[in-house]
N, C-alpha and C positions, 0 to 999 in steps of 0.2 A: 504494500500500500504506500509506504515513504517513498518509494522508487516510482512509482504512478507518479505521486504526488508535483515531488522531482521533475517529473516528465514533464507534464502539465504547466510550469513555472516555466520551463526550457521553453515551450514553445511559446509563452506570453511576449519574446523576444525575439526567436531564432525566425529567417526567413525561409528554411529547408531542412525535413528532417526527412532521411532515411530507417526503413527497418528493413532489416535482411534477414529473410524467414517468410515463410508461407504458409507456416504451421498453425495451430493452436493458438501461440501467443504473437505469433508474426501478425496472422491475419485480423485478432481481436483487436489489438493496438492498433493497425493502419484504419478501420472503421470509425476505431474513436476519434484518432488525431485528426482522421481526414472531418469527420464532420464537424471538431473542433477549427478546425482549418479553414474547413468554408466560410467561417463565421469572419474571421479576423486572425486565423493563427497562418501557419510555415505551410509551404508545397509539402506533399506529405508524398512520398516514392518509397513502392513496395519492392525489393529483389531477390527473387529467386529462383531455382532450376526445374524446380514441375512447371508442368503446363500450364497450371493455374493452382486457385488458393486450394489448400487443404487437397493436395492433386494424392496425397499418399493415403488418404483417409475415403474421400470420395469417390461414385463414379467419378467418369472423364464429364457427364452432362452437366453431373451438378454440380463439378467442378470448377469448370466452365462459367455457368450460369453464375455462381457465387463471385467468382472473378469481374463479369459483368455488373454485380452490385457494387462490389467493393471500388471502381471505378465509377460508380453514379454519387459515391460518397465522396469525389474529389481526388481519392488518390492515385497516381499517375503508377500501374502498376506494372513490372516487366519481369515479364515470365519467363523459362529458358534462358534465364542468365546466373552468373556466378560474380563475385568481388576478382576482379585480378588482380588488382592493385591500390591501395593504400598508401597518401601521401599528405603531407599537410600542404596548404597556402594561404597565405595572407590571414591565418590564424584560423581559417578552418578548414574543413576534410575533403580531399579531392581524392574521389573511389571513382575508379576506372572498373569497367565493366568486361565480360567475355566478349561483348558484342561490340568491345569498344565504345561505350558512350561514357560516357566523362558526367560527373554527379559532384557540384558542391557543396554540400552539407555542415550546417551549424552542428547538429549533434547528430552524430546516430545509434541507433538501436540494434542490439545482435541479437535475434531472437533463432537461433539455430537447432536447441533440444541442447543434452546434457549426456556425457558418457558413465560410465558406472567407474570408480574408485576402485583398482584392482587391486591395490599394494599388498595389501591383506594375505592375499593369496599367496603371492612369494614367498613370504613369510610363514606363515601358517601350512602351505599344500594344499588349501581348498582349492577343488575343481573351479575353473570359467569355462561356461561357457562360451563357444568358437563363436557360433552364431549369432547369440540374441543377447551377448554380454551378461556381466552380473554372475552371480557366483551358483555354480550348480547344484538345487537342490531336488528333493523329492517331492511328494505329494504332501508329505508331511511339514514340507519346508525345513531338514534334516540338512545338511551340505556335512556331515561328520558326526562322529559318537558325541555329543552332546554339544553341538555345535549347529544353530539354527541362524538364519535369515530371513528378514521379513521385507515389505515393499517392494522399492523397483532396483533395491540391489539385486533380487533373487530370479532367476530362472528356473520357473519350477514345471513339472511337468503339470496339464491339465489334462484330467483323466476324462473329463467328461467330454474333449473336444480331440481329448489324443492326440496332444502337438506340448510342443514345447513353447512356455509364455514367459516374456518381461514385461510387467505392465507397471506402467508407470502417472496411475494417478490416486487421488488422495481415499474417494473410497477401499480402491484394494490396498492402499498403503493402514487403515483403519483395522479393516480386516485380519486381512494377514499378519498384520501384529497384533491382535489378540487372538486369534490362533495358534501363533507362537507362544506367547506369553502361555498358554492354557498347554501346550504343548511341552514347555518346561517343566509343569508341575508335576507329569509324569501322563498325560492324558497321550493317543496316537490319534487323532483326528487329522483326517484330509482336508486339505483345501475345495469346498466344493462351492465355493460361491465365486457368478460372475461378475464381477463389478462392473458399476457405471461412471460414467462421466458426461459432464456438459460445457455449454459453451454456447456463448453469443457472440454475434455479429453485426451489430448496432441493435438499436432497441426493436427492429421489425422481423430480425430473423436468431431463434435459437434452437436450439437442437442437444438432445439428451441420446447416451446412445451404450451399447453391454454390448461385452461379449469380444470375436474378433471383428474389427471393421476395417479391413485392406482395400485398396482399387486397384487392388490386383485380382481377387475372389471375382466370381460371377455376382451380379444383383440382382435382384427382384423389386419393385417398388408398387406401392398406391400412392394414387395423387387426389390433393380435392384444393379446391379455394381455399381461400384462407379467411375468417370474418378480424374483425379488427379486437376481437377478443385473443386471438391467435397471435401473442408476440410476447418473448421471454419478461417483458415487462406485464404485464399482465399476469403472466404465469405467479410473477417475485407477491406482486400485490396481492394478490389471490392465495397465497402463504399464511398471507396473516402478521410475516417472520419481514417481510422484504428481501427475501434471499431465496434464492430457489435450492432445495434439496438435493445436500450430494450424496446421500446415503437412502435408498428408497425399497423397503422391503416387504409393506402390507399390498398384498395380491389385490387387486382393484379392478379383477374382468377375469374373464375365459378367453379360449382361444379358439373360440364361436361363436357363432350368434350375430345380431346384432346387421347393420345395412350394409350392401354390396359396396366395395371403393372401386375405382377407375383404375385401369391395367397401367400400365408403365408406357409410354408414347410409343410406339415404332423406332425403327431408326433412323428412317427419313428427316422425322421430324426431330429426333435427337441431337441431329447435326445441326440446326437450326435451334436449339435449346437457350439460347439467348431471349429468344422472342417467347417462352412458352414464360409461364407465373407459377415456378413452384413452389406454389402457398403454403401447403399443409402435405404433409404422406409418412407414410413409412415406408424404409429401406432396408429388403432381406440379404444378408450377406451367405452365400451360400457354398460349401464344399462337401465335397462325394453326397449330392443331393438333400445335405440338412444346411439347417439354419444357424448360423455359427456367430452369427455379430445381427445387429438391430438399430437402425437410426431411426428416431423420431423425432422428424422436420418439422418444428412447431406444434407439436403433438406431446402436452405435457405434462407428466405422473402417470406416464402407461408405462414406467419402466418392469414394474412386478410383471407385467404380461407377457414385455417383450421376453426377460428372464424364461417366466415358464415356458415356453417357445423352443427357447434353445435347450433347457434342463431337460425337454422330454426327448430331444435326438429324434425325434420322427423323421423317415425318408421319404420325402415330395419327389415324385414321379415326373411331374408336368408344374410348370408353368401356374397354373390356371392355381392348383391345388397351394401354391404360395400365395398366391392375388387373394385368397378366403379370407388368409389370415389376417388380413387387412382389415377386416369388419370386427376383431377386437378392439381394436384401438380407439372406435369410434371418432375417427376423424370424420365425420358426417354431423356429428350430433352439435 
């Protein structure tokens, strides 16, 4: 929050900030600054190497499309590019680009993600994981004879999706450490919860989402309008709290029932996904035919649903038999 704060004060002055990152907190802060920018603050310039914002998390459409908003907020965003170079002038930051384009900037923002602290290991012999970082453990989150890890230091296996997972946000960081902690006492309990996470993108678009959610997986979607009840602001008020829930565990629907949602566009019109309004939907992340991850685009406290969803491992055949589950959520109602 001091670091926001910070931010916030920088641009009451500065005439150019960059943030380099597309991520999570890349793309949060370019919405903010940017709409803070239109008003009276700094050009606000987004860079980074997916194709668009949150390109590692999203389809390519709604990737896309979010790209297109994040640029209605002001900010000048460039996609496919990487920092080559770092220089100062005349007291502030001249970042040269892959693409070769030259950026002046008062301050800027490194919003890239974070690696895991291996030192430990050298020293100790715990396993790392090759692949997904962080220190290798079990089910149990065990990495040694009385040696446990919890959060997004751990790589632990996930029995219920049968993959190996690092996840790295604050729900499963809660979790997992008091799993552990119960797991010290002498208790052998598995990890079997999937955590969630959320995330806004100015005040008209938020999204809560479990499970694994790559764009690289295949997807499934329902789409509908969105009314102007439908915006993470709304969602915070409607708390009670003013803050929207990162931890959501009372079951709140089935995974039937309830009115038909709209298929996922073609791909005709996919390609053209700038011009469509993806107001409201849910989004099935899918492998060897189950549902392994869940976004819910403006759709919000259905996370218990999406959970049981994935927790029953059912395998959809078709298409169509994903599109049902859509009518949980009641994004109609």
């Amino acid at each position: 929050i001091d670091d926001f704060r910070h931010l916030v004060n920088v641009c009451e002055t500065a005439k150019s900030v960059v943030i380099v990152g597309g991520g999570f907190l890349g793309s949060e802060l370019a919405c903010a600054l940017g709409k803070l920018g239109g008003k009276s603050g700094p050009q606000v310039t987004q860079i980074f190497p997916e194709s668009g914002n949150m390109g590692m998390i999203f389809p390519k459409y709604l990737s896309n499309w979010t790209t297109t908003q994040v640029r209605k907020e002001g900010v000048e965003v460039l996609t496919n590019n990487t920092i080559s170079s770092v220089t100062s002038k005349d007291g502030r930051v001249l970042l040269k680009t892959s693409e070769n384009k030259e950026i002046l900037a008062d301050h800027v923002v490194v919003a890239v993600g974070i690696g895991v602290e291996n030192d430990l290991a050298a020293a100790s012999g715990l396993e790392v994981d090759s692949t997904y970082g962080g220190y290798h453990v079990n089910a149990e989150f065990l990495a040694a004879s009385n040696v446990w890890v919890a959060g997004d230091a751990a790589c632990f296996y996930d029995f219920k999706l049968g993959c190996r997972r690092r996840v790295e946000h604050h729900d499963h960081a809660v979790v997992s450490g008091r799993l552990v902690g119960e797991n010290m006492t002498g208790n052998h309990k598995r990890y079997e919860h999937q955590s969630m996470f959320w995330s806004d993108l100015g005040p008209k678009i938020g999204y809560e989402a479990i499970g694994i959610v790559d764009s690289s997986l295949e997807t499934v979607a329902v789409w509908a309008g969105a009314a102007e009840t439908d915006t993470p602001r709304a969602a915070a008020e409607s708390s009670g709290t003013g803050i929207r829930s990162e931890v959501q565990d009372e079951v709140s629907g089935s995974s039937g029932g309830g009115e038909s949602g709209s298929a996922l566009p073609g791909q005709s019109e996919l390609e053209e996904a700038d011009e469509l309004d993806f107001g409201k939907g849910v989004v099935f992340y899918m492998k060897n035919q189950k549902v392994v991850g869940v976004i819910c685009w403006n759709v919000f406290n259905q996370i218990p649903v999406a959970r049981r969803i994935i927790d029953e491992g059912k395998v959809y055949d078709d298409v169509q038999a994903v599109h049902q589950l859509g009518k949980a959520f009641k994004i109609y109602s």
